[in-house]
C-alpha positions as CSV (number, residue, x, y, z in Angstrom):
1,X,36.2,28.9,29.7
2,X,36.0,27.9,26.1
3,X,31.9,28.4,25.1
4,X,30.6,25.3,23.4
5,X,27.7,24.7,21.4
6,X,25.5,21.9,21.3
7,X,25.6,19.5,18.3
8,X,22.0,19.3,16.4
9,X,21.7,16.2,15.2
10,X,18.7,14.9,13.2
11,X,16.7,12.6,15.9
12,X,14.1,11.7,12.9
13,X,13.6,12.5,9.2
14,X,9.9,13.2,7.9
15,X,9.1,12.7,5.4
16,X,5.3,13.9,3.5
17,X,3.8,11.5,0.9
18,X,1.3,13.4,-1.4
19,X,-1.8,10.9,-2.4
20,X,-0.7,11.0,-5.9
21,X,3.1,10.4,-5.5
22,X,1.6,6.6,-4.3
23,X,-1.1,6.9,-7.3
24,X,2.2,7.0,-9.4
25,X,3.7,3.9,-8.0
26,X,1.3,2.0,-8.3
27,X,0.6,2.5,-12.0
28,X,4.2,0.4,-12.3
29,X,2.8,-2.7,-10.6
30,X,-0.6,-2.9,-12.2
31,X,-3.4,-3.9,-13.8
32,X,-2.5,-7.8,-12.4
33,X,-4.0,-10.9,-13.3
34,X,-5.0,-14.1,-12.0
35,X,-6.3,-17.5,-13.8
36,X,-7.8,-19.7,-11.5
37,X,-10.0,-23.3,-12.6
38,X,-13.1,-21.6,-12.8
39,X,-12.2,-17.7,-13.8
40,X,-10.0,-15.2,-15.0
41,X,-9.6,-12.2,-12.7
42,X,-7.9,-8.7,-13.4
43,X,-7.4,-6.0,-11.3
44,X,-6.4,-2.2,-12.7
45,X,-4.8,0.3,-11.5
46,X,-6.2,1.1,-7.8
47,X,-7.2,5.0,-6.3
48,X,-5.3,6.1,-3.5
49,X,-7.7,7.8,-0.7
50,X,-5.9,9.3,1.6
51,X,-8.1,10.5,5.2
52,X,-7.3,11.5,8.5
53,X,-10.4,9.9,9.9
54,X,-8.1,7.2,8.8
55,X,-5.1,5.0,10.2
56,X,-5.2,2.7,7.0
57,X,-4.6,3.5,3.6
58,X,-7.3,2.7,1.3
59,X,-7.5,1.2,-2.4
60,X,-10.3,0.8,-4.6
61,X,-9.0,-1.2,-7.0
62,X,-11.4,-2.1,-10.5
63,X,-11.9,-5.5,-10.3
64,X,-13.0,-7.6,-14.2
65,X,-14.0,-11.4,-13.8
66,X,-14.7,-13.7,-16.7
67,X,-16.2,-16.7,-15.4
68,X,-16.3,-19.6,-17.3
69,X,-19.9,-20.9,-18.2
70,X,-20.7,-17.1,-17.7
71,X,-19.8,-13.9,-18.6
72,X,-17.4,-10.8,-18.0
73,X,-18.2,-9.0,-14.9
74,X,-16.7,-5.5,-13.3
75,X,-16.8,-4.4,-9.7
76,X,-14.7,-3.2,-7.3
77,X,-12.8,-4.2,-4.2
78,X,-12.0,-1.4,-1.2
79,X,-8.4,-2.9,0.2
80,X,-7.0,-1.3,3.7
81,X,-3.1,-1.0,4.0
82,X,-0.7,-0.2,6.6
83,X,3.1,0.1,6.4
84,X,5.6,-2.2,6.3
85,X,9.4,-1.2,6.7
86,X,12.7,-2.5,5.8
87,X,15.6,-1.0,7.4
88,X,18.3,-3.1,5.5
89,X,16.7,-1.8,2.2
90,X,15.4,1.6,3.1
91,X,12.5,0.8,1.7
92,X,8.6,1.1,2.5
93,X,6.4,-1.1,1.0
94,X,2.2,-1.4,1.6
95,X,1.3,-4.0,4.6
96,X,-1.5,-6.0,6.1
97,X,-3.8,-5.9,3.1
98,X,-7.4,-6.7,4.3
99,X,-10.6,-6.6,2.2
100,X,-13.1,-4.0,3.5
101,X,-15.7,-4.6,0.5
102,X,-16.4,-6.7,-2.4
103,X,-18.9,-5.2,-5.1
104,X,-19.5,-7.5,-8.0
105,X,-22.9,-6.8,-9.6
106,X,-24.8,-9.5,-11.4
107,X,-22.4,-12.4,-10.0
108,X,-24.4,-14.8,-7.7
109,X,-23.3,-15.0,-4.0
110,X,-21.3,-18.3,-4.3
111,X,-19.5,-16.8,-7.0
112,X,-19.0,-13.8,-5.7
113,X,-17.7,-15.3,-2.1
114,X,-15.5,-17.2,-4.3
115,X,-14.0,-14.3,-6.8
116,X,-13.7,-12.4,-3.4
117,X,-10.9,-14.9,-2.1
118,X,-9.2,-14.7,-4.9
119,X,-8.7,-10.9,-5.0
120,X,-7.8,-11.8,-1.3
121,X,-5.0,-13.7,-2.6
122,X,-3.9,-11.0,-5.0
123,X,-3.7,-8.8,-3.0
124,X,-1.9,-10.5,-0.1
125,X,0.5,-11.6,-2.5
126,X,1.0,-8.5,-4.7
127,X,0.6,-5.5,-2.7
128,X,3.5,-6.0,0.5
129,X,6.2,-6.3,-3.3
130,X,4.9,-2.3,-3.8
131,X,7.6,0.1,-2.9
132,X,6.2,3.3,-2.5
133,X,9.3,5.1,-0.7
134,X,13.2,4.5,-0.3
135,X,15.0,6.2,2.7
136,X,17.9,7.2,1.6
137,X,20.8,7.1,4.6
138,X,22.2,10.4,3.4
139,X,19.1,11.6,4.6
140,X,19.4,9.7,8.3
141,X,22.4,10.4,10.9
142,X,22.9,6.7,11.2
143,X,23.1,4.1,9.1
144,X,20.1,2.3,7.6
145,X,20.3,-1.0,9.2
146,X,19.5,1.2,12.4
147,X,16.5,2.7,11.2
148,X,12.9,2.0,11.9
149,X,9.3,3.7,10.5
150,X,9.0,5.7,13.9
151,X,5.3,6.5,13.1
152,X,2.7,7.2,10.4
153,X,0.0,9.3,9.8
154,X,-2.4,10.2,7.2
155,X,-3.2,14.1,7.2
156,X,-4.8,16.2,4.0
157,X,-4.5,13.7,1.5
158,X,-0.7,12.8,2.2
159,X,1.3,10.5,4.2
160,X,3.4,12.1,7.2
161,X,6.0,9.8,7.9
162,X,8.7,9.5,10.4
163,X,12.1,7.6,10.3
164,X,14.2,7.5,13.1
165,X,16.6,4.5,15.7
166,X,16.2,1.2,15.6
C-alpha cells in the first residue's frame, strides 16, 4: 500500500497591517477640500490609532473652516472605520465612516452643527475610495472572485487580517 500524504492547502492568508503602513496611504488621498454656500472646509492628513480595546479604526483628521462673514477656524473631527472588501478587485478599502466627535473651538453651535455635516459628507464620500491593501491571488489558493475579508482585528497598533472562501 502506497503511503500518501495529505495536501496543505492554504485555508486563509493573514495578513498584519502596521498603523503606519495605513498612515502612508492616506497621505496619497489627502488634505481634501470642500466649498459649500456658506464655508470653505479642509481636512489634512488624518492619524491612524490603532487599539485592541477597539473594533473600529480611528482617524483624527485636522479639520480648517473659513466661514464667510467670519473667520478661519481649526479643530478636529475623530472618524470610526470598518472594512470594506472587494473580492473582484482584491482590494480593501475603509468602510462605514461615522463621526464620534466634532471639536471646533470658537465656532458657535449652529455653525458648528452645520460644519459638522459637512465633514460628514466628506468623509462618507471620500474615505470608502481609500485603498489601504490589495490581495494579491498569488497569495490565495483560489481565485479572487472567491475571496472574502474572513475577519479583522485590531491588535498592538496593527491590523490582523484574514482572507479566505467566498
Amino acid at each position: 500500500m502506497l503511503g500518501l500524504l495529505p495536501l496543505v492547502a492554504h485555508a486563509a492568508f493573514v495578513v498584519d497591517l502596521p498603523a503606519t503602513r495605513i498612515q502612508s496611504v492616506l497621505q496619497n488621498y489627502f488634505p481634501i477640500s470642500e466649498y459649500a454656500a456658506f464655508a470653505r472646509v479642509s481636512m489634512d492628513i488624518p492619524q491612524v490609532h490603532l487599539s485592541k480595546t477597539s473594533k473600529d479604526i480611528v482617524l483624527i483628521i485636522p479639520v480648517a473652516a473659513k466661514v464667510m462673514g467670519g473667520g478661519g477656524y481649526k479643530g478636529q473631527v475623530t472618524v470610526l472605520l470598518g472594512l470594506r472588501y472587494k473580492p473582484a478587485l482584491g482590494s480593501l478599502f475603509f468602510g462605514q465612516p461615522r463621526i464620534k466627535q466634532f471639536e471646533m473651538p470658537g465656532v458657535n453651535e449652529k455653525i458648528a452643527a452645520d460644519l459638522q455635516d459637512i465633514v460628514d459628507i466628506m468623509g462618507k464620500n471620500a474615505l470608502p475610495l481609500v485603498r489601504i491593501f490589495t490581495v494579491k491571488e498569488r497569495d490565495l489558493n483560489h481565485s479572487l472572485t472567491k475571496s472574502r475579508l474572513k475577519s479583522f482585528t485590531i491588535e498592538d497598533d496593527r491590523l490582523h487580517l484574514e482572507f479566505g472562501f467566498n
